[in-house]
matplotlib code that plots the C-alpha trace (Angstrom):
import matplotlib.pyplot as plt

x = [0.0, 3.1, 4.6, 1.3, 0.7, 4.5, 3.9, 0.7, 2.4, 4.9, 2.6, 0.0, 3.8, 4.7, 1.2, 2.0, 5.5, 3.8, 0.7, 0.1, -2.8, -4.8, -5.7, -8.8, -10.7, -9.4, -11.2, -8.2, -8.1, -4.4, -3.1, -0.6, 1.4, 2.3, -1.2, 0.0, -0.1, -2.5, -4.6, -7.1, -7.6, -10.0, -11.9, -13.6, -12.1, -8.9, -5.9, -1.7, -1.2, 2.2, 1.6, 4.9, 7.5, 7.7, 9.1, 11.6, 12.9, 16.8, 16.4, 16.7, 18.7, 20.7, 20.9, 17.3, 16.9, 19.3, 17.3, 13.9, 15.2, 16.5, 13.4, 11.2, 13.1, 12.0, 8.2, 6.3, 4.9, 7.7, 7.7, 10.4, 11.3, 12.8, 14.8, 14.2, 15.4, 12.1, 8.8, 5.4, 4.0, 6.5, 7.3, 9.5, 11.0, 11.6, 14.4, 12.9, 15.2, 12.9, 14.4, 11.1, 10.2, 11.3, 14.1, 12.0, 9.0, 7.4, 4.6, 3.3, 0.7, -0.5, -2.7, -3.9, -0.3, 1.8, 3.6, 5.3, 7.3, 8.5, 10.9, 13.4, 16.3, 17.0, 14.9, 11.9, 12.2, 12.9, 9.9, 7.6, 9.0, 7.5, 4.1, 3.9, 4.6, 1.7, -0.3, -0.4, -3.3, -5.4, -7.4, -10.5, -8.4, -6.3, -3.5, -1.1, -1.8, -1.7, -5.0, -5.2, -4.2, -2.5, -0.2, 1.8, 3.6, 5.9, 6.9, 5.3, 8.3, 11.9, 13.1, 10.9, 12.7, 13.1, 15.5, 17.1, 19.0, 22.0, 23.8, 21.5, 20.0, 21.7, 20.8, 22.5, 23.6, 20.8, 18.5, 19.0, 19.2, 15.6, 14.9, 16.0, 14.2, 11.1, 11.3, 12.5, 8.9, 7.2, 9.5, 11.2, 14.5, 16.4, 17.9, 19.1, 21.5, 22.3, 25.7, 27.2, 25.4, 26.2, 24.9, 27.8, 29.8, 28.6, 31.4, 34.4, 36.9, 40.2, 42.3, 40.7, 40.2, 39.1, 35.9, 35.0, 37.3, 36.7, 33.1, 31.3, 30.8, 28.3, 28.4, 24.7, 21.4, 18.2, 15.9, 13.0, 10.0, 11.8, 14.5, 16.0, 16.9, 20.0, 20.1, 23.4, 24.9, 27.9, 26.8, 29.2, 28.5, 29.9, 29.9, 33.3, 33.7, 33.6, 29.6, 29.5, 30.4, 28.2, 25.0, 25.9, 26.1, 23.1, 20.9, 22.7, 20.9, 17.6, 17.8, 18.2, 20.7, 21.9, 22.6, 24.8, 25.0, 28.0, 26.9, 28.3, 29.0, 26.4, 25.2, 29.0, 29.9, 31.0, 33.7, 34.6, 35.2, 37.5, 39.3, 38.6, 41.0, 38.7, 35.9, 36.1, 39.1, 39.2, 36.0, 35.5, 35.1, 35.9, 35.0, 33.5, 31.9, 29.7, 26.3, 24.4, 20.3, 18.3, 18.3, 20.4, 23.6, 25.7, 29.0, 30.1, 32.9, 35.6, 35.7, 39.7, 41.4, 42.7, 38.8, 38.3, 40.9, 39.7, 36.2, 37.7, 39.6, 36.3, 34.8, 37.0, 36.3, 32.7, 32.9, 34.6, 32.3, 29.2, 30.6, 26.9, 25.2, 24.4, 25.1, 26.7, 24.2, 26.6, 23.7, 23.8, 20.9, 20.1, 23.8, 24.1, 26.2, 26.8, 30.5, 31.2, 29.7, 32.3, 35.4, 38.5, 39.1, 35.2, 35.0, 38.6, 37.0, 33.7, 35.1, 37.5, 35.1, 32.4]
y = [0.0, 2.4, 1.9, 2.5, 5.6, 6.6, 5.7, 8.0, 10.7, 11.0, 10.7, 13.8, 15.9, 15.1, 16.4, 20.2, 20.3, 17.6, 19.4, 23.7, 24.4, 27.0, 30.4, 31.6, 33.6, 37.1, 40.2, 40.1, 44.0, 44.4, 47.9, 47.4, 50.9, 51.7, 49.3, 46.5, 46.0, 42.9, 41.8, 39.5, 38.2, 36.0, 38.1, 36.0, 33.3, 30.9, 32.8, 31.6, 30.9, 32.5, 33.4, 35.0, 33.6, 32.9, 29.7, 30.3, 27.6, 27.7, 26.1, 28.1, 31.1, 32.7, 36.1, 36.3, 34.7, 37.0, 39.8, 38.4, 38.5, 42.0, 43.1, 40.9, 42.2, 45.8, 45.1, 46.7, 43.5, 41.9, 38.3, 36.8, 35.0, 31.5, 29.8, 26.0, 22.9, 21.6, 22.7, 22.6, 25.4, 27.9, 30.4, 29.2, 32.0, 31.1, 33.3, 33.0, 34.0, 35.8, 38.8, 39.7, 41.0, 44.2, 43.4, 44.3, 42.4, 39.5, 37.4, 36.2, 33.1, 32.4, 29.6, 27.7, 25.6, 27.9, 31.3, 30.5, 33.9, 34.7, 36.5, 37.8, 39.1, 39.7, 43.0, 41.2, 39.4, 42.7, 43.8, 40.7, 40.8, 44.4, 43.2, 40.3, 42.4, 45.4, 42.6, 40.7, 40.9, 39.3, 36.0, 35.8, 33.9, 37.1, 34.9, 36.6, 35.5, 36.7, 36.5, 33.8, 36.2, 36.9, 39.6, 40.2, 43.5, 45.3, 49.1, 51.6, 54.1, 52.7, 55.7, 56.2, 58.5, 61.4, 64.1, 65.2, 68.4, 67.3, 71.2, 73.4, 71.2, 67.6, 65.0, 62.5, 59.0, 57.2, 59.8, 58.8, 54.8, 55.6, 57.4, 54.5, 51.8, 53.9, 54.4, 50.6, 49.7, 51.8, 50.4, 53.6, 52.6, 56.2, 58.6, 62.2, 63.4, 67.2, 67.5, 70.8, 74.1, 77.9, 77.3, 74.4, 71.4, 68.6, 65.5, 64.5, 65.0, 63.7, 66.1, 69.3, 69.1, 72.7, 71.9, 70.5, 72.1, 75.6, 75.0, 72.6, 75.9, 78.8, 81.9, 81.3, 79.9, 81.5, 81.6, 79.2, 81.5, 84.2, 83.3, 87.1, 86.9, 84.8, 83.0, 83.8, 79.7, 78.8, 75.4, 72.8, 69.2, 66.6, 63.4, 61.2, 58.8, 55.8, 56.8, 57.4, 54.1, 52.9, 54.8, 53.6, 50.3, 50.2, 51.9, 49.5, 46.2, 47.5, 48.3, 51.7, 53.3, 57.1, 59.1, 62.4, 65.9, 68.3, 71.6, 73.5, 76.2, 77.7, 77.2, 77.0, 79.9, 77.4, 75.4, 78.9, 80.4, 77.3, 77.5, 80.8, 80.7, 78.8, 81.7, 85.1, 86.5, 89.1, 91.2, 93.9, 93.6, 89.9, 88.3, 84.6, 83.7, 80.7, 81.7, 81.9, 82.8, 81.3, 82.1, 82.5, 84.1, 85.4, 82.9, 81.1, 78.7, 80.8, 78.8, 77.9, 74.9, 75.0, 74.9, 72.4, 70.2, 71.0, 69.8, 66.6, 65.6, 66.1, 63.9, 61.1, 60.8, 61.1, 58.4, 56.0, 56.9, 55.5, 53.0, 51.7, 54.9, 55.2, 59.1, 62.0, 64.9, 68.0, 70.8, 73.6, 75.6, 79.2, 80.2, 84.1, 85.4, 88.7, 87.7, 86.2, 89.5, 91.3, 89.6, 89.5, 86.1, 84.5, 87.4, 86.2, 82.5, 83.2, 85.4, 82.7, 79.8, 81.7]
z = [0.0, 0.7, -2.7, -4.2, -2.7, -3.2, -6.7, -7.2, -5.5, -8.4, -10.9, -9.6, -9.0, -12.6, -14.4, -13.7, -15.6, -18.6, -18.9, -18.9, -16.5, -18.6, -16.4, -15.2, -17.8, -18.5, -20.2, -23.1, -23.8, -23.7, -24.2, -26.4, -27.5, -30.2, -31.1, -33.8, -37.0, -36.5, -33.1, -32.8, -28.7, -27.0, -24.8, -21.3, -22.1, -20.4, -21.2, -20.3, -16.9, -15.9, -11.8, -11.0, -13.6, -17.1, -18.8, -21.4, -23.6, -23.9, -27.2, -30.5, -31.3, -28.2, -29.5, -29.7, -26.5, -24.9, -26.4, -25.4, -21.6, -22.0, -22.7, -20.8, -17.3, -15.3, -16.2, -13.4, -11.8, -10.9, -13.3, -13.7, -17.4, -16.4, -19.0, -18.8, -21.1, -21.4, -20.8, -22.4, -21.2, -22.2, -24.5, -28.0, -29.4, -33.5, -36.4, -39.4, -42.1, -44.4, -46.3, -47.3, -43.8, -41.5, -39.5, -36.7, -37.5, -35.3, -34.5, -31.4, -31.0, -27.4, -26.2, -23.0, -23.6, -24.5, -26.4, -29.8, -30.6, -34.4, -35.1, -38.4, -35.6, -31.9, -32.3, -33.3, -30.2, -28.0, -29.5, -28.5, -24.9, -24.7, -26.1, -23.4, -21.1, -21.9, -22.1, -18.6, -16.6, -13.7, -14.3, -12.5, -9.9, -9.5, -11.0, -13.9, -17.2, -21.0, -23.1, -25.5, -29.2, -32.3, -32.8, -36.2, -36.0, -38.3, -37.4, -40.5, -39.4, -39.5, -37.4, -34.4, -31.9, -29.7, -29.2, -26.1, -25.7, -23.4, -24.7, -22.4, -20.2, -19.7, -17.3, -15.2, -17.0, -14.5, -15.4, -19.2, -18.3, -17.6, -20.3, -22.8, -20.5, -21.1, -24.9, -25.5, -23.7, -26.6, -29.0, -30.3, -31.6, -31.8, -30.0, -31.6, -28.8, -29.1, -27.4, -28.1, -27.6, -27.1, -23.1, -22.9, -24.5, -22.6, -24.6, -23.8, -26.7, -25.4, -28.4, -27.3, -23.4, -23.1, -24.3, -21.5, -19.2, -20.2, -22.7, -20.7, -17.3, -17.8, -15.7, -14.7, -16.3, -16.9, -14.2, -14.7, -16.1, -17.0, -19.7, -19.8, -15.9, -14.3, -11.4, -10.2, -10.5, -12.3, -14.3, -15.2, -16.6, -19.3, -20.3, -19.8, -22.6, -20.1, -19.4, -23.5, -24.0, -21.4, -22.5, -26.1, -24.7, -22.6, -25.7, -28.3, -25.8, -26.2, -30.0, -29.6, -32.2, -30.1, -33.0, -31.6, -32.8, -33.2, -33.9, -36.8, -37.7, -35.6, -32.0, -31.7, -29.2, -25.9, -28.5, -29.7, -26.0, -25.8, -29.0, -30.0, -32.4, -34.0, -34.6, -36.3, -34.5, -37.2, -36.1, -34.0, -30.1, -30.8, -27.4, -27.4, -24.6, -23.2, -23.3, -20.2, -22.1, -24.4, -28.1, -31.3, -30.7, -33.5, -32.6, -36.0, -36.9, -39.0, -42.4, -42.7, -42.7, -39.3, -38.3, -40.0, -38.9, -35.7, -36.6, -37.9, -34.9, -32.3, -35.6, -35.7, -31.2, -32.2, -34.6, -32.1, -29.2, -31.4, -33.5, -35.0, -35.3, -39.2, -38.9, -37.3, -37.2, -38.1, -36.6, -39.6, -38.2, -37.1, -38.3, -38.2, -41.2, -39.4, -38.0, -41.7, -43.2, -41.5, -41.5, -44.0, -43.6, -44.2, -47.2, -48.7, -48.8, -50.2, -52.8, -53.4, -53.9, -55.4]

ax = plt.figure().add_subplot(projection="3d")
ax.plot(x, y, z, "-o")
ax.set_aspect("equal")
plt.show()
């Protein structure tokens, strides 16, 4: 009678990892931002029974698996994706090598036994993490599951991003870290960083150091509310190329491409109160300075080839700092021609060049 008992012991312990328990039913309206190309969910009915972990099969690509986890972690309730060897109720993630389809394109098929993930590359899968996770909800048992549903998503925009303007007012590395976290969840993939502004040089460029050492401290900053007053503060703040590197890094895991911006030749007047051998040193009452308002100031980039070997050596660091960023955004707006207007050297070249 014992080794019956024993015997039907281990079998009952055995059904829960051979067989998925499906979830209570769940009202399967997931709020999924941006909303997908395709969505069709069982509403009321038995959804995917996770509770407070979710089953990842180790099989399959690792890159995409690795990718899937990165995005699957800092959801707001706290679940934790398990990888396992084997498991029914789990979630297969599957590369399918189709050229046809968006590098950022996925599917996602849930049922009562299990998630089945498609994807063309490790974004795909980034992607689908993020959908799981706007999609858990409560079961009637007030258990965590996923609504039963199909999801095929493709973005319509290959460049979804923001910009954030580190020049006048930067923020902290963790501050960013949070920022990227944020914009990964809604699946925005870039980042224009403005870098270099009249109010400050906020980069690290090892060739020049007075960019930052001189550039990157304003006298004061305009009082909040009222732009044309001061508050009285000296402001200093850069980036190091260590936390560069790390914030490339960090952005890069999430499939986020930081795309940085140098300003020329305008906006330029905290590089020129470094190097202001580098400005129109030919003008009258020549006298650079980092700005400490708002607005368009009339601080331009001399155009001579010592400027712009300058420019090319702060390039060539930028470069290097974000080694997969497609592009280097070069600024080239609001560029008063006044200085240029009334000096030799700019009138010598333009004359010269046509």
């Amino acid at each position: 009678m014992l080794f019956k008992n024993l015997l039907l012991a281990a079998v009952l312990l055995s059904v829960p990892a051979a067989l998925s328990l499906p979830s209570g039913p769940v009202e399967g309206n997931p709020a999924i931002i941006p909303l997908p190309a395709a969505l069709s969910v069982e509403k009321d009915k038995p959804g995917f029974l996770i509770n407070n972990s979710l089953p990842i099969l180790k099989t399959g690509d690792k890159a995409c698996l690795s990718s899937f986890l990165t995005g699957f972690s800092n959801n707001i309730h706290q679940i934790k994706a398990v990888p396992v060897q084997n498991a029914n109720n789990a979630v297969q993630i599957l590369l399918k090598k189709n050229s046809s389809l968006s590098p950022e394109w996925y599917s996602i098929k849930v049922t009562t036994q299990g998630i089945t993930i498609s994807c063309t590359s490790p974004a795909g899968a980034f992607y689908a993490a993020q959908t799981l996770k706007q999609s858990l909800t409560k079961d009637a048992a007030g258990k965590w599951a996923i609504p039963c549903m199909n999801v095929t998503d493709s973005p319509r925009f290959s460049w979804r991003g923001i910009m954030i303007d580190s020049g006048r007012n930067p923020l902290s590395v963790t501050e960013l870290k949070g920022i990227i976290d944020l914009l990964a969840q809604y699946k925005v993939n870039t980042i224009h960083w403005h870098l270099t502004e009249d109010q400050g040089w906020r980069l690290e460029i090892k060739k020049y150091p007075k960019l930052t050492s001189i550039g990157a401290t304003r006298p004061e900053s305009p009082v909040p509310g009222n732009r044309n007053k001061g508050n009285g503060k000296p402001f200093t703040f850069f980036y190091t190329q260590k936390e560069v590197k790390e914030l490339v890094d960090y952005a890069r895991n999430r499939h986020i491409t930081i795309v940085p911006e140098i300003e020329t030749p305008g906006h330029a007047a905290a590089a020129i109160t470094a190097y202001p051998e580098f400005g129109n040193s030919d003008i009258p009452g020549y006298k650079p300075r980092v700005a400490t308002r708002w607005g368009i100031l009339p601080f331009t980039f001399s155009p001579t080839e010592a400027t712009f070997k300058f420019i090319d050596g702060i390039i060539e660091e930028v470069c290097q700092l974000f080694p997969n960023s497609p592009y280097i955004h070069m600024g080239g707006d609001e560029a008063p021609k006044q200085q240029w207007k009334n000096s030799a050297t700019a009138q010598a070249v333009m004359k010269k060049t046509g």
